[in-house]
N, C-alpha and C positions, 0 to 999 in steps of 0.2 A: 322249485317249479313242480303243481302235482304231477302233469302227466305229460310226454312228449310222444307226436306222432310221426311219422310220415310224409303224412299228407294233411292238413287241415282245409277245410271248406269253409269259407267265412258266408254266410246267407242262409237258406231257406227255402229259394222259388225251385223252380223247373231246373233250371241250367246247374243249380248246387247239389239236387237231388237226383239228377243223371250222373253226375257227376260222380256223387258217391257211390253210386254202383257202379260205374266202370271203377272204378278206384280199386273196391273192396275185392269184386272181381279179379283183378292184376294181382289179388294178394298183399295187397298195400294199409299197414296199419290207419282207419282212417278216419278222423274226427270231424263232423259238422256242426259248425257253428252256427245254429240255424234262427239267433233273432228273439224275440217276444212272439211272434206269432209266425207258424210256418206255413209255408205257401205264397207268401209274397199276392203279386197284384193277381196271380190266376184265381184265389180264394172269391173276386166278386168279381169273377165271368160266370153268366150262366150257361155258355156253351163256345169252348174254343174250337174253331174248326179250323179244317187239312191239318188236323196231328193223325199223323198212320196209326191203322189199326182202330178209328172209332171212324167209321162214316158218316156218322149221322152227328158227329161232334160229341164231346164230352166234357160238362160240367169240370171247372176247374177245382171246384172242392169235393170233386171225385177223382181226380186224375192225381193231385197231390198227394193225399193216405196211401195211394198207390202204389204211386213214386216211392213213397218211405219208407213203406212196409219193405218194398223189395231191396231197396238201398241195406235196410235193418237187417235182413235176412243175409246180405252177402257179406255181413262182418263191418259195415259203416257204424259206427258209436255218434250219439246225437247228444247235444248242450243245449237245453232254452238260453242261450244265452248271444248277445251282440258282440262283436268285435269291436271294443275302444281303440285299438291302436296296434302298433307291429315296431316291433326293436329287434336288435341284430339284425346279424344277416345270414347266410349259407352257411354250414347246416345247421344250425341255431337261432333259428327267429324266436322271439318270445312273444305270443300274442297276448294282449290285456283285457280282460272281462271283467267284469264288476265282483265276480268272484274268485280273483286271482290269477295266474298266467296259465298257459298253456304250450307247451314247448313244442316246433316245427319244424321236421327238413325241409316242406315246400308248400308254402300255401296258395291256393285260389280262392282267388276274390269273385265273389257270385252276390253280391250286397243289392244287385238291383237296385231299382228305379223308385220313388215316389212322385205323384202327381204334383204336376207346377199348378202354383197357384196364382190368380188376376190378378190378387193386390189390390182390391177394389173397394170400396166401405162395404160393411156388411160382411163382407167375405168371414174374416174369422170368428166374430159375434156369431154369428147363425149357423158355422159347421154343428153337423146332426142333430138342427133346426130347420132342416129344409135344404140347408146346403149340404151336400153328397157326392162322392166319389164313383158310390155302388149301386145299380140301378137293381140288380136282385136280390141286396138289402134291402133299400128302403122303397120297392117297385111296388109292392103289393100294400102298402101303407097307403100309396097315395091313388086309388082306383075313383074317377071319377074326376079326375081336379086335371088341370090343365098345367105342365111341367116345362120348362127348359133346359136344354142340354146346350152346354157354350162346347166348339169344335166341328172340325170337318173332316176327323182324321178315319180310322180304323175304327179306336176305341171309343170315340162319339158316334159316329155310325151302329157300331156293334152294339150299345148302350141304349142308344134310341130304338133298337129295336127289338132288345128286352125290356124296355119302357112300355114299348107299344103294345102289348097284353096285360099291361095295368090300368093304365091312365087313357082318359078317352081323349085327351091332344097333345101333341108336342113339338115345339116350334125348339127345331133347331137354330143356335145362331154361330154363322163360320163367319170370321171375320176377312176371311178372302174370296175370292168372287167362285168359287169351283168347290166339288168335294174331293179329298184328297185322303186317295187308298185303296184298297180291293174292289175290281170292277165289281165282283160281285155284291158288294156290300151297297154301293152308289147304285147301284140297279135296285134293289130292294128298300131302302130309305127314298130315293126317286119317287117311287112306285107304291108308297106304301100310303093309305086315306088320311091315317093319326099323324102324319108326320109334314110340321110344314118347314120350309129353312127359308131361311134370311140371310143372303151373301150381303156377307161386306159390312155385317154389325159386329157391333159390341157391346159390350154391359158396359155402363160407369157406375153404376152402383145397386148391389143388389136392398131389398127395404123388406122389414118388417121388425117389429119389437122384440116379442116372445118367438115366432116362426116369420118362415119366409111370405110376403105376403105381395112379393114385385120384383121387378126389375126394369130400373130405369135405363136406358139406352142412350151410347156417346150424343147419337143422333136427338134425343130428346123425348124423345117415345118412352112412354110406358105400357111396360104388358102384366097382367094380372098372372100371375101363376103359383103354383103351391110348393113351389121347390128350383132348384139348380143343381143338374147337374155337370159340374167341368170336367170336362177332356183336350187339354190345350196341350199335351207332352207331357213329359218324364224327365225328372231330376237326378241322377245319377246318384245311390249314397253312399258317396265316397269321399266324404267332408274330411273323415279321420284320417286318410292317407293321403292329404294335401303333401305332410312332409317325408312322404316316404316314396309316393309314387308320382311322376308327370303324370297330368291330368289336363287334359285339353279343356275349351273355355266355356264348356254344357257342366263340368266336373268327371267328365268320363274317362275310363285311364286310357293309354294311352298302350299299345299293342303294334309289333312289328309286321302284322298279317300273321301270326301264328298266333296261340293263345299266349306268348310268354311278353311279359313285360321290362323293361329295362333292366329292370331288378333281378339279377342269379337268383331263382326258384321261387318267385311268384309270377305266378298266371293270372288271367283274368278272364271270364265269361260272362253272357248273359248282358243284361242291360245294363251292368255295371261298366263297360268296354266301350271305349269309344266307336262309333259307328255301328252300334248293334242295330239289328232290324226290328226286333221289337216284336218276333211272332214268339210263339212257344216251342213250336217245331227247331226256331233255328237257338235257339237260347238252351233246349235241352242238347242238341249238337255241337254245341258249343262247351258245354259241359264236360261231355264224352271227351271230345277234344281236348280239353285242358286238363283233365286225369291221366289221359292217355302221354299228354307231354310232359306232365310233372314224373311218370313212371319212368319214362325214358330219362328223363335228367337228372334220374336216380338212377339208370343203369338198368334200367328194366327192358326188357322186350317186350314189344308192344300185342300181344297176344294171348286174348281171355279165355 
């Protein structure tokens, strides 16, 4: 085994990145497994608001370097690397990476969410063909062309309206008769010229050969548009610890009301955890919270 830590952090987003600094903070030797790409889903927000301490919101791929720098700074050691798997158990888990183990007193699982997908035709033909996850990726691409956003949530709200300084329309479509999420966000989509919505649709298929160039609707209607972007939820990636941890039936694990899981010395956070809320604010608190508990389950006192 090359190296054993402490504390290991399996993710990359907000909640793995708080995480490691309380961690490192307590004095706690501690590794972040942070994935192929760090930052998780905050990387294509272009402005997360009510995180304290930015009033005016703050860019997720400014808050993340952030996050890591200061994580870096208090003794957190970082891996480009994914967590395949977890063997043993207290105080010897063996975590598995494409580039051999990693030894554990206590891990937290911060693995986060990926976006669910319609399952539609077209859908996997056309991804970054017009189909998109990221409205301030591909928002300034599409200025002048008329765009869809499937959703009625937070992050289709939130979407459509970093859409709306690109694109001169965008017909939202929620396929339940309400929008569901921050007053303030429904007050502003509401109210907003670019943005029209359609309760109670859906896509049956999205069309275009080379790019996106439609979408047909259950109802039968087609609308002309230059893109799709969906916001219909978050898939929990926690595929790999089907056989290590309960996982409720989204795939999210499965937590007593504290951050600890069935399992003696692993925790969970973040949108990985069943019932997570799904903001950034509470996902990095969550964070805090599960270093903070892994500290104590090592015998620590819980004071940085």
């Amino acid at each position: 085994m090359a190296q054993s830590f402490e504390i290991v952090i399996a993710g990359g987003g907000i909640a793995a990145l708080s995480g490691a600094l309380s961690a490192a903070r307590l004095g706690r030797r501690t590794l972040v497994l942070a994935g192929d790409v760090l930052g998780g889903n905050l990387l294509s927000i272009e402005k997360v608001e009510g995180y304290p301490g930015f009033a005016e919101g703050v860019p997720g791929y400014e808050l993340v370097p952030t996050a890591q720098a200061m994580a870096a700074e208090a003794g957190a050691e970082f891996e480009m690397l994914p967590l395949l798997g977890v063997e043993g158990s207290f105080p010897e888990f063996r975590l598995l990476t494409a580039q051999g183990e990693f030894g554990a007193k206590t891990v937290i699982a911060c693995t986060g969410a990926s976006p669910k997908k319609l399952g539609i035709p077209g859908e996997e033909r056309l991804v970054g063909k017009g189909v998109s996850h990221c409205a301030s990726c591909d928002g300034p691409m599409l200025r002048g062309t008329t765009v869809a956003v499937v959703g009625g949530g937070d992050s289709a709200m939130q979407e459509a309206l970093t859409l709306a300084s690109h694109v001169s329309r965008i017909v939202m479509l929620c396929r339940s008769p309400a929008l569901d999420g921050q007053a303030l966000y429904r007050e502003r989509v509401l109210g907003h010229p670019k943005i029209e919505i359609r309760f109670n649709a859906a896509i049956a298929e999205i069309e275009g050969e080379t790019a996106v160039s439609g979408v047909r609707l259950v109802s039968g209607e087609r609308l002309d548009v230059a893109a799709v972007f969906t916001y219909i939820g978050l898939a929990p990636n926690t595929a790999f610890l089907k056989n290590v941890l309960p996982l409720d039936v989204t795939g999210g694990i499965r937590t007593d009301g504290t951050p600890a899981t069935p399992v003696r010395g692993i925790f969970a956070a973040g949108l990985a955890r069943a019932g997570a809320v799904g903001r950034a604010v509470a996902a990095a608190g969550e964070g805090v919270a599960a270093a903070i508990a892994a500290h104590e389950f090592l015998g620590g006192q819980a004071h940085e």
